[in-house]
Short mmCIF file of the C-alpha atoms (twelve columns), coordinates in Angstrom:
data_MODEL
# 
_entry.id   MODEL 
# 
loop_
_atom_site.group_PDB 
_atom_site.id 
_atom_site.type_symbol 
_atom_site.label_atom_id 
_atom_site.label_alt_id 
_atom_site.label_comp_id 
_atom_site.label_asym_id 
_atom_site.label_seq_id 
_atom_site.Cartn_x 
_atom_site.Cartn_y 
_atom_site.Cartn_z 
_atom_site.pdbx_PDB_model_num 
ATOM 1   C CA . UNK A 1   59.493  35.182 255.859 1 
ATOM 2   C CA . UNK A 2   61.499  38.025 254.769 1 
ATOM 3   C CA . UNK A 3   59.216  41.748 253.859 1 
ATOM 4   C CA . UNK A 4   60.677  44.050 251.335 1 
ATOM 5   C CA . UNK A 5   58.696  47.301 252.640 1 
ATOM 6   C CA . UNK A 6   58.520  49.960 249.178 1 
ATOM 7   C CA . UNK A 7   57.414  52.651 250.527 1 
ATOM 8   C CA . UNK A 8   58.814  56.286 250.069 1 
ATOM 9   C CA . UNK A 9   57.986  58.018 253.554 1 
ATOM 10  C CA . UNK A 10  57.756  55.841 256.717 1 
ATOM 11  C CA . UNK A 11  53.994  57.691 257.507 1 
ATOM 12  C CA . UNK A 12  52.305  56.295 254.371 1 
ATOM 13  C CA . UNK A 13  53.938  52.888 255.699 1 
ATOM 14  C CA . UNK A 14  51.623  53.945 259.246 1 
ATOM 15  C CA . UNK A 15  48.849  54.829 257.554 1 
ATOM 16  C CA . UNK A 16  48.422  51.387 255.773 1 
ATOM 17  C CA . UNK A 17  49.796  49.790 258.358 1 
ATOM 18  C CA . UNK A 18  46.470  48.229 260.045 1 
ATOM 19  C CA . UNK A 19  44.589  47.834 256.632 1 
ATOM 20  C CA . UNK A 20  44.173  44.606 254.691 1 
ATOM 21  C CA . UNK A 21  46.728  43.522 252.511 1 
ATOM 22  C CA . UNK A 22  45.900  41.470 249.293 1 
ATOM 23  C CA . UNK A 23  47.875  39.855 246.890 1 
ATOM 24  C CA . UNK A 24  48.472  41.396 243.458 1 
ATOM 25  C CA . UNK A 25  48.279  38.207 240.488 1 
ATOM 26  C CA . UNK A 26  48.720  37.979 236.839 1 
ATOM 27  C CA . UNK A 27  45.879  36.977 237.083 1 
ATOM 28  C CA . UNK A 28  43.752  39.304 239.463 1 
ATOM 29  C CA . UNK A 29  45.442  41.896 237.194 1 
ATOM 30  C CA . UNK A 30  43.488  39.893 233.901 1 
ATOM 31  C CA . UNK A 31  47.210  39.327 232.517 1 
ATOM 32  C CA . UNK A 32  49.200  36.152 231.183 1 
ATOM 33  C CA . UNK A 33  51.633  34.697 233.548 1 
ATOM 34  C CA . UNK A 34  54.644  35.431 230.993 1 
ATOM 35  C CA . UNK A 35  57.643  35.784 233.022 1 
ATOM 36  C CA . UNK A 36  58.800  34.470 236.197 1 
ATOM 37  C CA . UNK A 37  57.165  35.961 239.371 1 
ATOM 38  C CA . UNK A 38  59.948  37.254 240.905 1 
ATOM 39  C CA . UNK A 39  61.096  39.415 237.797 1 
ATOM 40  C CA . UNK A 40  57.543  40.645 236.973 1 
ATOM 41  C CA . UNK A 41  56.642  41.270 240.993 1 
ATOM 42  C CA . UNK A 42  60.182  43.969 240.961 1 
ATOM 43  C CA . UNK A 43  59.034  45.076 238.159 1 
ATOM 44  C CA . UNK A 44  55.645  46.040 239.159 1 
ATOM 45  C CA . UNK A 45  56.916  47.164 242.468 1 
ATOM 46  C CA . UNK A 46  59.087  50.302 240.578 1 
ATOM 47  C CA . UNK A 47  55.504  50.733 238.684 1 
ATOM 48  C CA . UNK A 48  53.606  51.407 241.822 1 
ATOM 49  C CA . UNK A 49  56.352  53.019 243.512 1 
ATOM 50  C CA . UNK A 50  56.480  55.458 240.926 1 
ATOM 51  C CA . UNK A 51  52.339  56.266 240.887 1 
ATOM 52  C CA . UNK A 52  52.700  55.978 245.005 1 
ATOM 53  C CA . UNK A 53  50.779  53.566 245.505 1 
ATOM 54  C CA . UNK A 54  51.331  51.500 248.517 1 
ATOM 55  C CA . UNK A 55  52.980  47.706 248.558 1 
ATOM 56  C CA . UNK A 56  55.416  45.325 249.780 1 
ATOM 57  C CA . UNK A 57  57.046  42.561 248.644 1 
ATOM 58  C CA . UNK A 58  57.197  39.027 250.675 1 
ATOM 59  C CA . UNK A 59  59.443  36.548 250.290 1 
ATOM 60  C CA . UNK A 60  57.879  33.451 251.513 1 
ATOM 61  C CA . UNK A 61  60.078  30.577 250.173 1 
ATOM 62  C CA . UNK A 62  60.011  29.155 247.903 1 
ATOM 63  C CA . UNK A 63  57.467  32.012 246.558 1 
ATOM 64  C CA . UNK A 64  56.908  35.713 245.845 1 
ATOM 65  C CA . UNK A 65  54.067  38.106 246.899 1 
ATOM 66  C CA . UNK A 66  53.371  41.124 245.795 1 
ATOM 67  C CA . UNK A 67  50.791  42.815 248.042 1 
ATOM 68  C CA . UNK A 68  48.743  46.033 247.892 1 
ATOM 69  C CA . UNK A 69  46.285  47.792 250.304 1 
ATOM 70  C CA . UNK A 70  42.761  46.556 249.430 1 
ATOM 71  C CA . UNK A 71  42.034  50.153 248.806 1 
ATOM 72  C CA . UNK A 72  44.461  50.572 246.460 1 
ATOM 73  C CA . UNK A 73  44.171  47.574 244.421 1 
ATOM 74  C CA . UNK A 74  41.669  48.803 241.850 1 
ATOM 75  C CA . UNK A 75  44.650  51.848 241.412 1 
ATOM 76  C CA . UNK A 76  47.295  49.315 241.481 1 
ATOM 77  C CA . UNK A 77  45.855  46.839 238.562 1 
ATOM 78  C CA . UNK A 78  45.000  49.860 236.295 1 
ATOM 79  C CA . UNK A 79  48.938  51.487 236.692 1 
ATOM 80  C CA . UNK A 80  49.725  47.430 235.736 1 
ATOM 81  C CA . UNK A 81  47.970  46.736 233.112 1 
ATOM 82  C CA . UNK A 82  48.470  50.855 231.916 1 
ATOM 83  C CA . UNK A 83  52.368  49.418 232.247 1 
ATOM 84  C CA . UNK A 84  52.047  46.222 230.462 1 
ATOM 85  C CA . UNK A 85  50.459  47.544 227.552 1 
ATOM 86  C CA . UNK A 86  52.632  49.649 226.717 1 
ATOM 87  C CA . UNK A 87  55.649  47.367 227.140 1 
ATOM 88  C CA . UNK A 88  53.752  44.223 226.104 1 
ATOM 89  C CA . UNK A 89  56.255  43.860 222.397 1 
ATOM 90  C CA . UNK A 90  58.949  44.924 224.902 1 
ATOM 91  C CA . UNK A 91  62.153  44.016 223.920 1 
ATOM 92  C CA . UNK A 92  61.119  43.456 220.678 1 
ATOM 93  C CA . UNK A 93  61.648  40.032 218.938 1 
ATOM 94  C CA . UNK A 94  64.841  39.122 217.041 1 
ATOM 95  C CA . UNK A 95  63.867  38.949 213.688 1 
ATOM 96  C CA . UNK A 96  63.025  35.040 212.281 1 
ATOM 97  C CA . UNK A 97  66.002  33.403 210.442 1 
ATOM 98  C CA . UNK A 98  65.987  32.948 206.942 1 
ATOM 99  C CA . UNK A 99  66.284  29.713 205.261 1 
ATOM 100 C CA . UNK A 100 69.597  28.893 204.074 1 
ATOM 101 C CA . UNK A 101 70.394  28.419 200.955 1 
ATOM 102 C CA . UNK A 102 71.546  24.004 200.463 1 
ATOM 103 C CA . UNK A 103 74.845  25.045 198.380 1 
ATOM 104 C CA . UNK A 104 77.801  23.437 200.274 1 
ATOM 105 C CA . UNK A 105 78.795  21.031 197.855 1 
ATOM 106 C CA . UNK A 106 79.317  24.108 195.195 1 
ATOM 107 C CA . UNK A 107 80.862  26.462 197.304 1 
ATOM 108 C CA . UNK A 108 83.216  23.658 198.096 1 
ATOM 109 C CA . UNK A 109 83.404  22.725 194.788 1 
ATOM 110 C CA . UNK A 110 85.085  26.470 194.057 1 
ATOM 111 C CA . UNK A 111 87.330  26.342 197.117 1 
ATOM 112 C CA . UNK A 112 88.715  23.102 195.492 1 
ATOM 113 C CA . UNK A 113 88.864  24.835 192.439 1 
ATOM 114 C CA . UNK A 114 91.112  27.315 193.851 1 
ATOM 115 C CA . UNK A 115 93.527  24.798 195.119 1 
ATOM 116 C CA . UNK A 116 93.849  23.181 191.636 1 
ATOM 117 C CA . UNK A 117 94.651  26.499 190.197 1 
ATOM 118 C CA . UNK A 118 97.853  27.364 192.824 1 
ATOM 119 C CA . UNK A 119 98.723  23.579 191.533 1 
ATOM 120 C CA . UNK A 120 98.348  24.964 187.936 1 
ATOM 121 C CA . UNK A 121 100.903 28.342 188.667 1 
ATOM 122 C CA . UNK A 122 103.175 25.893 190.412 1 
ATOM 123 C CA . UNK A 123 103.568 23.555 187.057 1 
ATOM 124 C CA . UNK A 124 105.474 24.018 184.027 1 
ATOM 125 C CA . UNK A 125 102.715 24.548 181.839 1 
ATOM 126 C CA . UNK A 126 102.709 25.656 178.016 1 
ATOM 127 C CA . UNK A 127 100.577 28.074 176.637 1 
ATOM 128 C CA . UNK A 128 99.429  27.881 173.029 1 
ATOM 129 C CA . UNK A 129 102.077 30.195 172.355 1 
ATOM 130 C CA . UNK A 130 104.940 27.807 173.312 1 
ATOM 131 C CA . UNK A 131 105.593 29.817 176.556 1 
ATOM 132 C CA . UNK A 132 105.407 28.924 180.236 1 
ATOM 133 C CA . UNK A 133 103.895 32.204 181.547 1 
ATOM 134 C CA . UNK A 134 105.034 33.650 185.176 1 
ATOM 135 C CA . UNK A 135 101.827 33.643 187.183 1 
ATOM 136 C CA . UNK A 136 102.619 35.106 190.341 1 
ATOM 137 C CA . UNK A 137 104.701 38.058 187.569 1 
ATOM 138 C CA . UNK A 138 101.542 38.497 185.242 1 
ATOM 139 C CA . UNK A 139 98.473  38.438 188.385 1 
ATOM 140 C CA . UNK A 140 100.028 39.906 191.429 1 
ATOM 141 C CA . UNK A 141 98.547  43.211 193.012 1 
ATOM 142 C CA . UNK A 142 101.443 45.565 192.082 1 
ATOM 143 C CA . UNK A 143 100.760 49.134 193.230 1 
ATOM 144 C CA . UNK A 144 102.724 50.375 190.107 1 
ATOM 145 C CA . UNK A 145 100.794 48.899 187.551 1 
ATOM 146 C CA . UNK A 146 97.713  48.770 189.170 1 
ATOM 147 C CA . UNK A 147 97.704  52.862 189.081 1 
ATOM 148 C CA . UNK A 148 99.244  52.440 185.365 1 
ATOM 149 C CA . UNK A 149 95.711  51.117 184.484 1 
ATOM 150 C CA . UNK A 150 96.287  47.282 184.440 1 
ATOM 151 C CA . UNK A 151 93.297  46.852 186.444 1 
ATOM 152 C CA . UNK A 152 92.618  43.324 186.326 1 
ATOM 153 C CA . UNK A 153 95.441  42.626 188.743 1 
ATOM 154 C CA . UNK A 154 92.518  43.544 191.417 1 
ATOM 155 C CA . UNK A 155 91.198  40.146 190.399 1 
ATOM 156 C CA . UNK A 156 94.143  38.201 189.455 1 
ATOM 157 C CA . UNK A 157 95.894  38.787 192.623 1 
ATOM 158 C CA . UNK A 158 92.687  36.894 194.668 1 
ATOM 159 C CA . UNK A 159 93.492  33.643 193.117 1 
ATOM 160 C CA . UNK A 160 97.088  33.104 193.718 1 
ATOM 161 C CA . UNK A 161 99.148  32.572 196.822 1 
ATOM 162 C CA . UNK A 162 102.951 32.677 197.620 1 
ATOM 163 C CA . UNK A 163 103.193 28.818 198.976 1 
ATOM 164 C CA . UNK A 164 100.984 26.256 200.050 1 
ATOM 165 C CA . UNK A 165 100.664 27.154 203.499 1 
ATOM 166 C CA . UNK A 166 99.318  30.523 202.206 1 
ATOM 167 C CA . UNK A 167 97.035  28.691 200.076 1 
ATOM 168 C CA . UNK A 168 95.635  26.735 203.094 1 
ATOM 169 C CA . UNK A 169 95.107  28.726 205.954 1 
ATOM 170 C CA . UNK A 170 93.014  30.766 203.222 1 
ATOM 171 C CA . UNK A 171 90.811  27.592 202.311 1 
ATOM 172 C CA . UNK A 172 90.538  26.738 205.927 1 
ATOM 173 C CA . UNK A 173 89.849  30.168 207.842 1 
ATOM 174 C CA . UNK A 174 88.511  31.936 205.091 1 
ATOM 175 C CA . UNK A 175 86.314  28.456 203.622 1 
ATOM 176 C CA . UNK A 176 84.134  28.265 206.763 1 
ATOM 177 C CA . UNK A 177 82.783  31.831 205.958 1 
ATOM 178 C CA . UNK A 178 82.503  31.385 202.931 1 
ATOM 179 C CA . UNK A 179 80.446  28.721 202.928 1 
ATOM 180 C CA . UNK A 180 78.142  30.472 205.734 1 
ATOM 181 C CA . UNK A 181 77.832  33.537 203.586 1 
ATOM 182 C CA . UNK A 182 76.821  31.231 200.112 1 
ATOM 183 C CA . UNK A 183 74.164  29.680 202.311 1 
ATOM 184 C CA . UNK A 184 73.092  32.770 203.501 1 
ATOM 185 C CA . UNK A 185 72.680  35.120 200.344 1 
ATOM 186 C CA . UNK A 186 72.607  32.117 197.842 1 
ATOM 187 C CA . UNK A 187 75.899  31.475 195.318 1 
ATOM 188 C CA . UNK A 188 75.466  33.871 192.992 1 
ATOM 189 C CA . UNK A 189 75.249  37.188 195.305 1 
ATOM 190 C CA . UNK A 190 77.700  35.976 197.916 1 
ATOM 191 C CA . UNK A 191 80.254  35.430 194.839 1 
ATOM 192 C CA . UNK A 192 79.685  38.603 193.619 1 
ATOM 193 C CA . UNK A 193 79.873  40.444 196.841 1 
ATOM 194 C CA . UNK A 194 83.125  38.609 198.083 1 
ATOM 195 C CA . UNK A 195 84.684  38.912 194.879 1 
ATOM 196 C CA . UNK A 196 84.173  42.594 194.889 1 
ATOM 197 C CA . UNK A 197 85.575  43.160 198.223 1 
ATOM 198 C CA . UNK A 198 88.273  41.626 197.324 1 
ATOM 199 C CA . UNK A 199 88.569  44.097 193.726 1 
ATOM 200 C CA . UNK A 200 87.523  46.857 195.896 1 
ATOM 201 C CA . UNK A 201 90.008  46.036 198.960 1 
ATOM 202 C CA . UNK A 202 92.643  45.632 196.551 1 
ATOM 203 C CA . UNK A 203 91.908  48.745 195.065 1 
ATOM 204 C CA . UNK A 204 92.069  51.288 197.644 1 
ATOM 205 C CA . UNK A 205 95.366  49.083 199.038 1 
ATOM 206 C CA . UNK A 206 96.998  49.772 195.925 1 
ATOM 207 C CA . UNK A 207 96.796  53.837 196.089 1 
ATOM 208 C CA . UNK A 208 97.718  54.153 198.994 1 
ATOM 209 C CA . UNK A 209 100.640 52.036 199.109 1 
ATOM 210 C CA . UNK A 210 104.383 53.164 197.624 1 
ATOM 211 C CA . UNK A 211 104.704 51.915 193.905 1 
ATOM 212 C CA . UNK A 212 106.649 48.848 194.685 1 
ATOM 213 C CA . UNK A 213 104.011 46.719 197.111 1 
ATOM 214 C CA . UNK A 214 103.280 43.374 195.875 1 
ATOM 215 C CA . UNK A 215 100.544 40.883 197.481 1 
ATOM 216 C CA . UNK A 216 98.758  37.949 195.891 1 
ATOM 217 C CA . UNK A 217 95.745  35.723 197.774 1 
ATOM 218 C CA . UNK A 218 92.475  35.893 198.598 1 
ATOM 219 C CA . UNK A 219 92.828  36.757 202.407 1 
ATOM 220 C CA . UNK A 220 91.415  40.205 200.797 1 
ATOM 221 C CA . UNK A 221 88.225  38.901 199.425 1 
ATOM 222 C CA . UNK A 222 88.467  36.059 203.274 1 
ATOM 223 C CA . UNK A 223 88.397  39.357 205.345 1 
ATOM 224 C CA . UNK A 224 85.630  41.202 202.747 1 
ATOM 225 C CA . UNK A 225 83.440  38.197 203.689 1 
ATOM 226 C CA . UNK A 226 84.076  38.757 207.303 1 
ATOM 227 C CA . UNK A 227 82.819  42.155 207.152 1 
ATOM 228 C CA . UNK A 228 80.007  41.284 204.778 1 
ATOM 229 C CA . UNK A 229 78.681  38.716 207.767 1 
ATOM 230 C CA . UNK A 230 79.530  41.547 210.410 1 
ATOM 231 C CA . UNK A 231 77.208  44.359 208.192 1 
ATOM 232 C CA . UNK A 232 74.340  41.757 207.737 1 
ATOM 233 C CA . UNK A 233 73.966  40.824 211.547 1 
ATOM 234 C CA . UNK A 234 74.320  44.812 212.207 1 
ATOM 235 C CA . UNK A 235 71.446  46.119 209.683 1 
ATOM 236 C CA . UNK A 236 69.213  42.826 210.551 1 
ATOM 237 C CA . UNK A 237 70.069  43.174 214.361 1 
ATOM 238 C CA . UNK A 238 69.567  46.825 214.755 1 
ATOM 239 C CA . UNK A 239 66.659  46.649 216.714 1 
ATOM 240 C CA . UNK A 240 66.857  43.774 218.676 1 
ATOM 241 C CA . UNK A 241 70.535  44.895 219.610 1 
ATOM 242 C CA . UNK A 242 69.860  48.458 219.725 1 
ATOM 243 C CA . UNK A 243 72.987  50.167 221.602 1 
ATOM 244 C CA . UNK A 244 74.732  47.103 220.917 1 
ATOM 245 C CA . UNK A 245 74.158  47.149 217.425 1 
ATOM 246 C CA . UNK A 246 77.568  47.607 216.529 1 
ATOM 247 C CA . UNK A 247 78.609  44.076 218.456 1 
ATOM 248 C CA . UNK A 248 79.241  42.300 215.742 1 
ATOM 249 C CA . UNK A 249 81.568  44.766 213.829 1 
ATOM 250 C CA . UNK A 250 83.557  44.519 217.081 1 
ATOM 251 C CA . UNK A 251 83.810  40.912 216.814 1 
ATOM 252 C CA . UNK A 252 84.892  41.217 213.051 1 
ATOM 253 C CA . UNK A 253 87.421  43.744 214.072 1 
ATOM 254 C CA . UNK A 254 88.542  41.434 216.997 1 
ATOM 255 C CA . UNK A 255 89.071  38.173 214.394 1 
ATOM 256 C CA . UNK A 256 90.878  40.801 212.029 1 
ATOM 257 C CA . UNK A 257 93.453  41.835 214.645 1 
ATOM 258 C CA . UNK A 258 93.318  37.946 215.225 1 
ATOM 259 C CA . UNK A 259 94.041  36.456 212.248 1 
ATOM 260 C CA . UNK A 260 94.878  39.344 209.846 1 
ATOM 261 C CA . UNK A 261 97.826  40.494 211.844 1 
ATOM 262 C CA . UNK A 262 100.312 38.006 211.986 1 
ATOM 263 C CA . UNK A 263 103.037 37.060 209.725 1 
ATOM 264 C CA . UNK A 264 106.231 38.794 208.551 1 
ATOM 265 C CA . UNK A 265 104.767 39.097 205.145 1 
ATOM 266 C CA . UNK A 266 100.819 40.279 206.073 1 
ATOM 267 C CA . UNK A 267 99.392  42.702 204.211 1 
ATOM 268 C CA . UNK A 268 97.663  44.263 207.124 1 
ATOM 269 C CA . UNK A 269 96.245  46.970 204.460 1 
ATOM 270 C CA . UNK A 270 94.598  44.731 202.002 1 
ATOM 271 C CA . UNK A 271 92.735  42.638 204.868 1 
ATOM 272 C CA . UNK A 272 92.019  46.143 206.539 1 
ATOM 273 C CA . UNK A 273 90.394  47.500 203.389 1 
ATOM 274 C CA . UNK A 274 88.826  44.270 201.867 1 
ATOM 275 C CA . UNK A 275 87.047  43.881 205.483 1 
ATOM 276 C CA . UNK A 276 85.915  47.475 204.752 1 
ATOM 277 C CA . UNK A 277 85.065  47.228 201.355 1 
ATOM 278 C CA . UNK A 278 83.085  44.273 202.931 1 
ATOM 279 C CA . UNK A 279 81.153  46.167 205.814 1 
ATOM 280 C CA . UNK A 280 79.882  48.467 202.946 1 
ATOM 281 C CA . UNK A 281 78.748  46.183 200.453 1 
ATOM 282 C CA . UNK A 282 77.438  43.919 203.265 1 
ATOM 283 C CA . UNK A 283 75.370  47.113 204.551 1 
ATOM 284 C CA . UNK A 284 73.945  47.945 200.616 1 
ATOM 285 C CA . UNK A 285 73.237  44.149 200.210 1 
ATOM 286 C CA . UNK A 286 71.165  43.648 202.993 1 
ATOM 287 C CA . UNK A 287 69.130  47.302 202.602 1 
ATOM 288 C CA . UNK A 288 68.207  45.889 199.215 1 
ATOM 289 C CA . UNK A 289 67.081  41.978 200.403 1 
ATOM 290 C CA . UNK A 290 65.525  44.030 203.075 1 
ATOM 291 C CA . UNK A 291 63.243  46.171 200.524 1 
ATOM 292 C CA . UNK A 292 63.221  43.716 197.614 1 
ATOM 293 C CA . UNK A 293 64.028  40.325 198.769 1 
ATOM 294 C CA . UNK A 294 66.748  37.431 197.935 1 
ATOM 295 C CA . UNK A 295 67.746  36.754 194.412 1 
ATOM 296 C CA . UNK A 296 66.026  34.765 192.513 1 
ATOM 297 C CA . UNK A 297 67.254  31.536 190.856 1 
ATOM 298 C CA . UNK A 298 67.873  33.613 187.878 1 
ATOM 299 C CA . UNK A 299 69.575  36.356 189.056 1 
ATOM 300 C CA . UNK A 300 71.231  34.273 191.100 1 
ATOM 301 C CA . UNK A 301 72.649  32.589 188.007 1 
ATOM 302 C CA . UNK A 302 73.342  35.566 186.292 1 
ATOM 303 C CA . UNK A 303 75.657  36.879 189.215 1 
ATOM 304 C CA . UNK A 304 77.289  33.544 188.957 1 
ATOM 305 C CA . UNK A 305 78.339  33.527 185.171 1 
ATOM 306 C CA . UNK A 306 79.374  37.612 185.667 1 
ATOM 307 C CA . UNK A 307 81.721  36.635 188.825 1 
ATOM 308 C CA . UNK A 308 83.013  33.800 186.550 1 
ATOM 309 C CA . UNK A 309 83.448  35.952 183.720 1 
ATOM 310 C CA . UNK A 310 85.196  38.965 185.737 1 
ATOM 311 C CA . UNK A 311 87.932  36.245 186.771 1 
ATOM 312 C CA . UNK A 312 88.409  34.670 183.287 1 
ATOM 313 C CA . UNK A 313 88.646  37.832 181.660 1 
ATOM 314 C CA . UNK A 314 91.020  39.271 183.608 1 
ATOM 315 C CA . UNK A 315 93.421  36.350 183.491 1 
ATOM 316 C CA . UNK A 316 92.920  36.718 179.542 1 
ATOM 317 C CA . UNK A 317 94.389  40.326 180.438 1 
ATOM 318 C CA . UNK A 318 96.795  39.137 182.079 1 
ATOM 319 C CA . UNK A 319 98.345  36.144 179.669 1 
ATOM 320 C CA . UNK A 320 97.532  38.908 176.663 1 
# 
C-alpha cells in the first residue's frame, strides 16, 4: 500500500495522527460517480488542501482512497460539494453538430461542370459572331485591367486554369472542401461565400500587385473555402477551445504553406488573400446562422441563381 500524506505542516499530520480515518465517496459526499476515482480523488485532495483540511491519499491496488479525519468529514463534504457545484458544467460541452446538408451529388455535379468548361477554352469553338474567342486573353485576373475597371475578371479568372494538371489538383484538393462546406451551410450560401472569396481574394491581389500579373483558377476561391471552414470551427469552438480557439486558423495556415506554396508559377498572393477574404466572410457567416439560423430552402435557392448569375454575366462581359 503506498500513502500520499497532503498535509502542509508535519504537526497537523501529529495531531490527526491517532484519530479515525474514513473514507471520502461520491457517494458519502451525495454526488454522481462521474469521473474516474483517481482523477476526482487529486482533485478533491487540492480542494481540501486549499481549505486545510486534513487527508491522505492511499493507493491500495488496484484502488484509490481518499480519506479524511472523522472530525473533519462534515467540513470536507461541504468544501466538495461547495467545489463541484460550481464546476459541475466544467469544461463546458462542445456545442451539438448540425445536420448536414445531403448535397454531394450537386456539388459534384458543379465540380464536373468546371472540368467541362477548361474542355470548352481548350476547343476551337465559334461564337455567334464567327469568332473563336481567347479565353484564358478575355477572363484572366490581369492587374492592369482589373484597376482599369473590367471587374468581372475577379470572376472569370476562378473558372479557368493554365493546363490540366492545374485544373485537377484544384478539383481534387480543393473538391473535398468544397463538398464539406456545401454540406455544411447548404448549396446556395457555401456558393456564394466561396465564390466571393474568390472575387474578393482576387481583388485585393490585383492592387497590390505590379500592372502586368496574370493568374487564372480557382485555387483563390479552394483556399477562401479553407478559411471559411477555419472561421466556422473558430466562432462555433470558442468556448469549448477557449485559449485554443485560434487552432484551427493554425491548421488552415499550416495546409496553406502546404499546398499553396509550391510551384514555379503559384500565386502565393491570391491563395494568401482568398484564404483571408475567407476567414472574414466565414466569421460574418457564422455570427449570422448563429443569431438567425441556416438558410432556408428559398434563400438557399436564391443564393444559388445570384452565384450563377454573377458567373454568367461576367463571362457576357467578357465575350462583349
Amino acid at each position: 500500500m503506498v500513502i500520499l500524506p497532503c498535509m502542509d505542516a508535519q504537526h497537523d499530520m501529529d495531531s490527526v495522527r491517532e484519530q479515525a480515518w474514513t473514507p471520502l465517496t461520491p457517494a458519502g459526499a451525495g454526488l454522481a460517480e462521474s469521473l474516474h476515482k483517481q482523477q476526482y480523488f487529486r482533485l478533491w485532495s487540492l480542494v481540501l488542501a486549499a481549505r486545510d483540511i486534513p487527508h491522505r491519499l492511499e493507493y491500495d491496488p488496484p484502488a484509490w482512497r481518499l480519506l479524511v479525519p472523522d472530525d473533519r468529514m462534515t467540513d470536507a463534504i461541504r468544501e466538495v460539494r461547495l467545489y463541484e457545484e460550481e464546476n459541475r458544467h466544467w469544461p463546458p460541452l462542445p456545442p451539438a453538430p448540425r445536420p448536414l446538408v445531403e448535397n454531394s451529388l450537386a456539388t459534384l455535379s458543379v465540380l464536373i461542370l468546371l472540368a467541362a468548361f477548361h474542355n470548352i477554352t481548350l476547343s476551337e469553338v465559334i461564337l455567334i459572331n464567327g469568332v473563336a474567342p481567347d479565353w484564358l486573353g478575355l477572363g484572366m485576373a490581369q492587374a492592369a485591367k482589373i484597376k482599369a475597371g473590367e471587374w468581372w475578371r475577379l470572376v472569370t479568372a476562378l473558372t479557368l486554369h493554365a493546363d490540366l494538371q492545374h485544373l485537377l489538383s484544384n478539383l481534387a484538393i480543393g473538391g473535398v472542401f468544397v463538398l464539406l462546406l456545401c454540406r455544411e451551410l447548404g448549396s446556395g450560401l457555401a456558393w456564394s461565400l466561396l465564390l466571393g472569396a474568390g472575387i474578393v481574394g482576387n481583388l485585393i491581389n490585383a492592387s497590390l500587385q505590379v500592372p502586368g500579373h496574370s493568374s487564372v483558377g480557382a485555387s483563390t476561391a479552394v483556399f477562401g473555402v479553407v478559411g471559411i471552414l477555419a472561421a466556422l470551427s473558430m466562432v462555433r469552438y470558442r468556448r469549448y477551445l477557449q485559449r485554443r480557439w485560434l487552432l484551427p486558423v493554425a491548421a488552415a495556415l499550416a495546409l496553406l504553406v502546404l499546398l499553396g506554396t509550391e510551384g514555379a508559377n503559384t500565386d502565393l498572393g491570391a491563395h494568401l488573400f482568398g484564404f483571408l477574404a475567407g476567414i472574414a466572410l466565414g466569421l460574418l457567416a457564422e455570427l449570422l446562422i448563429a443569431r438567425y439560423g441556416h438558410p432556408g430552402r428559398g434563400l438557399n435557392a436564391v443564393l444559388v441563381l445570384l452565384s450563377i448569375l454573377t458567373v454568367t454575366v461576367a463571362w457576357w462581359l467578357a465575350l462583349a
